[in-house]
C-alpha positions as CSV (number, residue, x, y, z in Angstrom):
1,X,-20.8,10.4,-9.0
2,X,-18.9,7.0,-9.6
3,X,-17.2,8.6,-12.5
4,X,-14.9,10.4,-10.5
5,X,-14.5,8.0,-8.3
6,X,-13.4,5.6,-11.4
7,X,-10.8,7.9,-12.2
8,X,-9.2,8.6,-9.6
9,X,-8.8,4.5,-9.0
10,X,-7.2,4.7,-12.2
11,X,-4.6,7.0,-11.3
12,X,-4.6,5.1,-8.1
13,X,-3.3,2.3,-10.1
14,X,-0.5,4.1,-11.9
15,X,0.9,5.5,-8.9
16,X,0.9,2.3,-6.8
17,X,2.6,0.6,-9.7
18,X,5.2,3.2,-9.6
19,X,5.8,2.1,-6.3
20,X,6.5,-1.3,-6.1
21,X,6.7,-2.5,-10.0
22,X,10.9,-2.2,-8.9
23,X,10.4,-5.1,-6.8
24,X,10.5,-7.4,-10.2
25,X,13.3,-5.4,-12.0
26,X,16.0,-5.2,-9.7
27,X,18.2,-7.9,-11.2
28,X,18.0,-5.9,-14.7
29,X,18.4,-2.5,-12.8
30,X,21.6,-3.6,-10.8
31,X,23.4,-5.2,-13.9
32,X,22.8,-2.1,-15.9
33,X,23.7,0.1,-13.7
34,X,26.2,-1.8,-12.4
35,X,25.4,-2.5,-8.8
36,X,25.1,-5.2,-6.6
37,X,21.6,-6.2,-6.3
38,X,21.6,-5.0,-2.5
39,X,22.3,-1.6,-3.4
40,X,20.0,-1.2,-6.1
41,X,17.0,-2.8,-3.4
42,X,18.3,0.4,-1.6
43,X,16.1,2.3,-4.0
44,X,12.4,0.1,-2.2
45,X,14.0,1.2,1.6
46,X,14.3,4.9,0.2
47,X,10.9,5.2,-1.5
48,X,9.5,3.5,1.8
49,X,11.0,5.3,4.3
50,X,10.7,8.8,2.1
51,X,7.0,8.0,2.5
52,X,7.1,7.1,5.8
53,X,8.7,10.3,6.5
54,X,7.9,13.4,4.6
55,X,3.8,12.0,3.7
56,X,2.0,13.8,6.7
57,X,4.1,16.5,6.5
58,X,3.3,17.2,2.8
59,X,-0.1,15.8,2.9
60,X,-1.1,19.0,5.4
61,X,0.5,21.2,3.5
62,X,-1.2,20.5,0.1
63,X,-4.7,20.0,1.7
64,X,-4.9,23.7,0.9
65,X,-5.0,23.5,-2.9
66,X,-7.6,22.4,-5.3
67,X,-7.9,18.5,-5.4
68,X,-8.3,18.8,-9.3
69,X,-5.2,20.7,-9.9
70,X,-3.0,18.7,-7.5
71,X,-3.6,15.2,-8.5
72,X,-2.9,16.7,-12.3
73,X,-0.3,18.1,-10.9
74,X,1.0,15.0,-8.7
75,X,0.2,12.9,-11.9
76,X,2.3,14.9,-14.3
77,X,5.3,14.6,-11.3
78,X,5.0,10.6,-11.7
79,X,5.4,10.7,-15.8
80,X,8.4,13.0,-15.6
81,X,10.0,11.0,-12.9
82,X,9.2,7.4,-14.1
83,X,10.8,8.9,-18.2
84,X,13.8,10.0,-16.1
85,X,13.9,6.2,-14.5
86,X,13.6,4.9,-17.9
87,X,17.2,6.9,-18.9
88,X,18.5,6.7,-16.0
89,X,22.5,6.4,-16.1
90,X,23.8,5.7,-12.7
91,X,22.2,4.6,-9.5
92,X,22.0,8.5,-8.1
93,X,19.9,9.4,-11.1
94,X,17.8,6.6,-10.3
95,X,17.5,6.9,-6.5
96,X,16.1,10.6,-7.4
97,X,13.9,9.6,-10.2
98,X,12.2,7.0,-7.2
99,X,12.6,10.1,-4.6
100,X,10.3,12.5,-6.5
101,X,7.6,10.2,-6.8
102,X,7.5,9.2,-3.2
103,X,6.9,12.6,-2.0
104,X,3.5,12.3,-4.4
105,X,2.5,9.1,-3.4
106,X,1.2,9.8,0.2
107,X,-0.4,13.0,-1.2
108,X,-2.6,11.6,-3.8
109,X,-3.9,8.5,-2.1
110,X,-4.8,10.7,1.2
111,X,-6.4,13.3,-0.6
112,X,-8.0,10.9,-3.1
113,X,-9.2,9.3,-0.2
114,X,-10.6,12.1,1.3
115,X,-12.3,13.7,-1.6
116,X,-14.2,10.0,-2.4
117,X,-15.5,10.4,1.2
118,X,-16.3,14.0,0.2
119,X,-18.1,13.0,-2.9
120,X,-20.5,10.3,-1.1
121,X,-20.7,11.5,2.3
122,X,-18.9,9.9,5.6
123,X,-21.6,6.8,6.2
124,X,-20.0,5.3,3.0
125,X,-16.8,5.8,3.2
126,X,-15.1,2.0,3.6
127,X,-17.7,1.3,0.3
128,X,-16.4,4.2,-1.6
129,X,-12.5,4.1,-0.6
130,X,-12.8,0.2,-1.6
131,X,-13.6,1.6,-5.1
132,X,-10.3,3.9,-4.8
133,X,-8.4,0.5,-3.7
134,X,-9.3,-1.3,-6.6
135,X,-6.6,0.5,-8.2
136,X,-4.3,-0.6,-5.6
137,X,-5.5,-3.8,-5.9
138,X,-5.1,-4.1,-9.4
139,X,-1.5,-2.6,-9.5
140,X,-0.8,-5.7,-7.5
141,X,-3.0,-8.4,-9.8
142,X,-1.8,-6.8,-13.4
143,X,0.3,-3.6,-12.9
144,X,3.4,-5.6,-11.4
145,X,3.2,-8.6,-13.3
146,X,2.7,-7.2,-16.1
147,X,5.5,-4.5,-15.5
148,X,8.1,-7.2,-15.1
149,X,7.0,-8.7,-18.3
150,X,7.8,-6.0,-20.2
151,X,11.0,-5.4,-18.4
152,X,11.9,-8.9,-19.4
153,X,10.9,-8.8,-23.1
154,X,12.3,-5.0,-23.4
155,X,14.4,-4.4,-20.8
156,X,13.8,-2.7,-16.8
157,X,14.1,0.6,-19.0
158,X,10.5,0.3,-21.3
159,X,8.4,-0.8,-18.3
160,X,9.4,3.1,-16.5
161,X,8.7,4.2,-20.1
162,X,5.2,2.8,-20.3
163,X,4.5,3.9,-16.7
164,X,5.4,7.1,-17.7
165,X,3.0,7.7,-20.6
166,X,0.2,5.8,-18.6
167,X,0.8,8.8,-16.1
168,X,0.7,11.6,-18.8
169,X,-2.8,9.9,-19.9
170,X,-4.2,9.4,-16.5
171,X,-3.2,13.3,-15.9
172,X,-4.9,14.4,-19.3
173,X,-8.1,12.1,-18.5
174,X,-8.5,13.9,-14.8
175,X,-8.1,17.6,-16.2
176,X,-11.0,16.1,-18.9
177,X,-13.3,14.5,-17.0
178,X,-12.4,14.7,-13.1
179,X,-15.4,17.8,-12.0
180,X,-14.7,20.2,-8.7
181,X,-16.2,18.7,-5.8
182,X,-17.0,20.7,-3.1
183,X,-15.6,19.7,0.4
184,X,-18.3,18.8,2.9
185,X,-15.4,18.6,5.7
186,X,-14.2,22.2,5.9
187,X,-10.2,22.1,5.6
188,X,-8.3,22.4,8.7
189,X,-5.4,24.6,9.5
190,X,-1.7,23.2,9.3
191,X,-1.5,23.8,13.4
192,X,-5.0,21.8,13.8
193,X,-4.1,18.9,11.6
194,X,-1.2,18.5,13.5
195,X,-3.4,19.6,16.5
196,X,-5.1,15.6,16.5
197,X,-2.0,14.1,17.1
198,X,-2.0,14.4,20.8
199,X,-5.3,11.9,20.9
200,X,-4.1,8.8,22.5
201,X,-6.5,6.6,20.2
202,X,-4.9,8.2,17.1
203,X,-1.7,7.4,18.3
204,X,-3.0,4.3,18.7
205,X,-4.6,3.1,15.1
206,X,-0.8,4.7,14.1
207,X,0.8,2.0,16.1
208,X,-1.2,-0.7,14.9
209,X,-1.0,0.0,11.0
210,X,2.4,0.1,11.7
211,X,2.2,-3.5,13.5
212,X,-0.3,-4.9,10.7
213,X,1.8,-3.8,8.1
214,X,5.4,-4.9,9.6
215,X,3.8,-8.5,10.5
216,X,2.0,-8.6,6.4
217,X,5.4,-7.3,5.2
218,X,7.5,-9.8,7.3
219,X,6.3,-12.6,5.2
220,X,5.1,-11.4,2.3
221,X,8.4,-9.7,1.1
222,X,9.9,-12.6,0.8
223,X,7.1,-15.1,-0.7
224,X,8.3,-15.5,-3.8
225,X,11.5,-17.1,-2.0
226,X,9.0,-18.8,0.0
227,X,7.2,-20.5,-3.3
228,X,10.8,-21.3,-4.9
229,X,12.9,-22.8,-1.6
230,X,10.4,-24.7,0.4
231,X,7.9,-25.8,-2.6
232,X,10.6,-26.3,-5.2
233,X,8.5,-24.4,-8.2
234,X,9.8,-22.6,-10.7
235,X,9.6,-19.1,-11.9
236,X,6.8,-18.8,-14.4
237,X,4.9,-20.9,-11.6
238,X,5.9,-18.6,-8.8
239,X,4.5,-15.7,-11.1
240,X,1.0,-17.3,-11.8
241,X,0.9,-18.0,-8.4
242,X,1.6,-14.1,-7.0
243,X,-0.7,-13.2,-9.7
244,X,-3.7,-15.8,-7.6
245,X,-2.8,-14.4,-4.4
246,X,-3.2,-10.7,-5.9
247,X,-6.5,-11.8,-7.5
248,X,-8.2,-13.3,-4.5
249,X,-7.1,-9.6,-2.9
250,X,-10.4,-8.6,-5.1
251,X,-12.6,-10.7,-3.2
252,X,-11.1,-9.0,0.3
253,X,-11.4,-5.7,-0.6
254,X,-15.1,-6.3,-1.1
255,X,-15.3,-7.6,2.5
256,X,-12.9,-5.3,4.0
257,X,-14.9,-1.8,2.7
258,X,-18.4,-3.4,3.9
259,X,-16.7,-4.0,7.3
260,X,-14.6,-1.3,8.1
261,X,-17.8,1.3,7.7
262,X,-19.6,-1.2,10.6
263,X,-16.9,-1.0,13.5
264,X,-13.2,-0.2,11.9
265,X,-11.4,-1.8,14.8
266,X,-13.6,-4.7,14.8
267,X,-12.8,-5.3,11.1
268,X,-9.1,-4.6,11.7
269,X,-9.0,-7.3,14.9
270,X,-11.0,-9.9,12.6
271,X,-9.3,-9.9,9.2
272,X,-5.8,-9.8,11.6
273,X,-7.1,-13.2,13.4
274,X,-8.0,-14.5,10.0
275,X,-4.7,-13.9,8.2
276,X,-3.1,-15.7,11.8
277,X,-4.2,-18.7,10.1
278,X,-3.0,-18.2,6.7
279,X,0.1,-17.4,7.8
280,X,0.8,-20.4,10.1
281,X,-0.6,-22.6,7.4
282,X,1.4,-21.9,4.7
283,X,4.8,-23.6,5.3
284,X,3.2,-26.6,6.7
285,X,1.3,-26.6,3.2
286,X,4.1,-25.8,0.8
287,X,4.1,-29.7,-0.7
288,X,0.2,-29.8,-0.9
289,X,-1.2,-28.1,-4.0
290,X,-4.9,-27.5,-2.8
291,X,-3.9,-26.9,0.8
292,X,-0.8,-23.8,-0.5
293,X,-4.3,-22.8,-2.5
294,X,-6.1,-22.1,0.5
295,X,-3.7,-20.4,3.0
296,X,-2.9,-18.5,-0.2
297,X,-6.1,-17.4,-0.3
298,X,-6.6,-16.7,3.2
299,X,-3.7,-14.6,3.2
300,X,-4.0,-12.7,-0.2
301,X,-7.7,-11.9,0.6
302,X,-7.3,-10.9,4.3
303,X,-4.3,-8.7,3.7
304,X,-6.1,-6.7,0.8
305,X,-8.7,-6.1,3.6
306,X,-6.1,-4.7,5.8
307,X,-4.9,-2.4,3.0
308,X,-8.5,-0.7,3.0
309,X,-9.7,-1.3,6.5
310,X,-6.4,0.1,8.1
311,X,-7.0,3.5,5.4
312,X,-10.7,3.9,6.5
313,X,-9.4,3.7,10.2
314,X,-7.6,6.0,10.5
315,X,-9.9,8.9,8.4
316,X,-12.6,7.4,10.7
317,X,-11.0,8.0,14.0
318,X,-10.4,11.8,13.1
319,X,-13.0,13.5,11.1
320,X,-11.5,17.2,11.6
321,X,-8.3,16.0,9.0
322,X,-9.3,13.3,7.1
323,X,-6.7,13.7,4.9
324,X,-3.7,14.1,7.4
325,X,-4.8,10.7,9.1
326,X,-4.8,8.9,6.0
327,X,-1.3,10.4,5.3
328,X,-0.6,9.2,9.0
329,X,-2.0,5.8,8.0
330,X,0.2,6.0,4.9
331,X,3.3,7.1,6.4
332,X,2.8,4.0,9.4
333,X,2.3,1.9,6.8
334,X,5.4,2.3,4.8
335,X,7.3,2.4,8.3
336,X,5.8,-1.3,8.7
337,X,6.6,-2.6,5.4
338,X,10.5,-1.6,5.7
339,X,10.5,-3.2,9.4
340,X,9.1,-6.4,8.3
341,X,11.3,-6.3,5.2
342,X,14.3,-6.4,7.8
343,X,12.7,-8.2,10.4
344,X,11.8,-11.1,7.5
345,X,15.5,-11.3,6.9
346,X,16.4,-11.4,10.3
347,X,14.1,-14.8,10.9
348,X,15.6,-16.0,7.3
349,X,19.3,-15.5,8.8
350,X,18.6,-16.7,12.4
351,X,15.5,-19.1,12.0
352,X,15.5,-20.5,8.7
353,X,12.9,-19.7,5.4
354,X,10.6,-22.1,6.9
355,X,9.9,-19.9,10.5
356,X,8.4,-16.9,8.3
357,X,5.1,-17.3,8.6
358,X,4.6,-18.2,12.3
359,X,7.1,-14.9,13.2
360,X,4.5,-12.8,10.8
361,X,2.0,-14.5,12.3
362,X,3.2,-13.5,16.0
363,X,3.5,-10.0,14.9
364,X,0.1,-9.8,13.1
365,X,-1.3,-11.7,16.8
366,X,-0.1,-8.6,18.5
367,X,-2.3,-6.5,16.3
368,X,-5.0,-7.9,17.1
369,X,-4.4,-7.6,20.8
370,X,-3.9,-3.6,20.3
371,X,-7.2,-3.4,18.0
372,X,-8.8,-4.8,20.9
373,X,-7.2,-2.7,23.7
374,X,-8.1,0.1,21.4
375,X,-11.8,-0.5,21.7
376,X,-11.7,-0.7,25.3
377,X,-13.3,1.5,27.6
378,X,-10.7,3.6,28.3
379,X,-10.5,4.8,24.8
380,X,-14.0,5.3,24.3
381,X,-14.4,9.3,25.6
382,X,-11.3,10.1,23.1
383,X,-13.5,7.4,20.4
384,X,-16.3,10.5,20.5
């Protein structure tokens, strides 16, 4: 059954790319539509915090319908709304043509989640979701690069274009190939998904994505300002260097789905106390070639992990709604990368450029103190 599997990584990859290929257009998006580049970055905040916000809620509601029909469905929703980006006359248009998408997002990747557990069965679930990830992985390594290399040969406009038809193909491959899996998990009602939000441990991997991904976010929002102030290179270099620290992500998502289906907290504590160093390292590092190489890598490769491991967490810890926890993850996720987007600026404003990795670093410390109180005894009767 890794067909299915494949496929739905594929339209993993379109979707994610839908998400944050903006980050690289901006500047063309605010001269042509005639905005200051802050108020066109107000179209990241509302996709992130339209996630953040409306995913649970949606994700519960559409774990009714059949998986095949919605993530056609969801699919088709990204190519109209990424060809309505792409003619976009005013910022309005544009703020609803990112909108629409984000109430898909959380949907797909919760329920894609859930039905790759479905299809292999619960004891492989980090192994199987990593497949999933790989999309998201690869959005990062090729979909955004490449995305803002086609917005600067043809223009912000053609990459929304191209994202567009790779959405109506992804959607016509699923209703070809992508079979009817039966759920082994039966489906919970809308009262009992919301029903596992008064466990105290669920409540608790919620907090901590949200702490992983505000200390990741901290930092790595503002990298490529990083690369260009303190280490003095130059844009095509700061490029091939994103790509590296995307690509090294491949090697982390290995590690994180192996680990996460052994002890999930565990895996979260340990890639967090990993990427401390990373993070702390890569300032002091900025004017050696080989040493920026390897806190790179530490970084890039741990965080990856996190993506996964922080996803498999959450399904883990509540096996009656799969789905809705992953949208929980999803939606605490999102919440974390808009507060570390603002937190980053705060330190860049108050601290300097050069204090961003030891504040990401303090945050990403206090994750791994939560990961551990969460596996503390007190924990373990709701942990069963």
């Amino acid at each position: 059954m890794l067909l299915p599997i494949l496929l739905l990584a594929a339209a993993g990859f379109t979707v994610l790319t839908t998400e944050f290929i903006i980050v690289g257009l901006l500047p063309g998006i605010a001269r042509d539509l005639q905005v200051s580049v802050s108020q066109a970055g107000l179209l990241v905040t509302l996709f992130a915090f339209t996630v953040a916000c409306c995913g649970p809620f949606l994700t519960a509601w559409c774990a009714r319908f059949d998986r095949k029909r919605l993530f056609i469905g969801i699919l088709l929703v990204f190519a109209a709304s990424n060809a309505l980006a792409a003619v976009a006359s005013n910022i309005y248009v544009m703020g609803l043509a990112r909108l629409i998408p984000a109430l898909g997002l959380p949907v797909f990747w919760a329920l894609a989640s859930e039905t790759a557990v479905d299809i292999v069965g619960p004891a492989y679930a980090g192994r199987a979701i990593a497949k999933i990830s790989f999309g998201v992985v690869c959005a990062t390594v090729f979909g955004i690069p490449v995305g803002t290399l086609i917005g600067d040969a043809l223009g912000w406009r053609a990459a929304f274009a191209v994202l567009a038809v790779l959405a109506l193909a992804k959607a016509l491959l699923l209703y070809g190939y992508l079979p009817r899996t039966p759920r082994q998990t039966p489906a919970s009602s809308l009262l009992g998904q919301f029903g596992i939000l008064r466990s105290r441990l669920l409540q608790g991997h919620v907090l901590l994505s949200v702490l992983v991904f505000s200390g990741m976010f901290t930092a790595y929002t503002y990298l490529a300002d990083m690369l260009e102030r303190l280490a003095g290179f130059d844009g095509s270099r700061v490029g091939w260097y994103l790509m590296g620290f995307g690509a090294v992500g491949l090697v982390g998502n290995s590690l994180g789905g192996r680990a996460v289906d052994r002890h999930p907290l565990l895996a979260s504590s340990g890639f967090c106390a990993v990427m401390v160093i990373g993070l702390v390292a890569v300032v002091p590092s900025m004017q050696s070639t080989v040493g920026l190489m390897l806190a790179l890598a530490i970084w890039g490769a741990t965080q990856a992990a996190l993506f996964l491991v922080s996803h498999v967490r959450l399904i883990k810890a509540a096996p009656k709604a799969p789905a809705f926890a992953a949208s929980l993850n999803i939606a605490g996720a999102n919440l974390g990368i808009g507060l570390g987007a603002v937190i980053g600026g705060w330190v860049i404003d108050t601290l300097g450029l050069a204090r961003l990795g030891f504040s990401a670093a303090v945050l990403i410390t206090s994750s791994v103190i939560l990961g551990l109180w969460l596996m503390s005894a007190r924990f373990q009767p709701e942990a069963s």
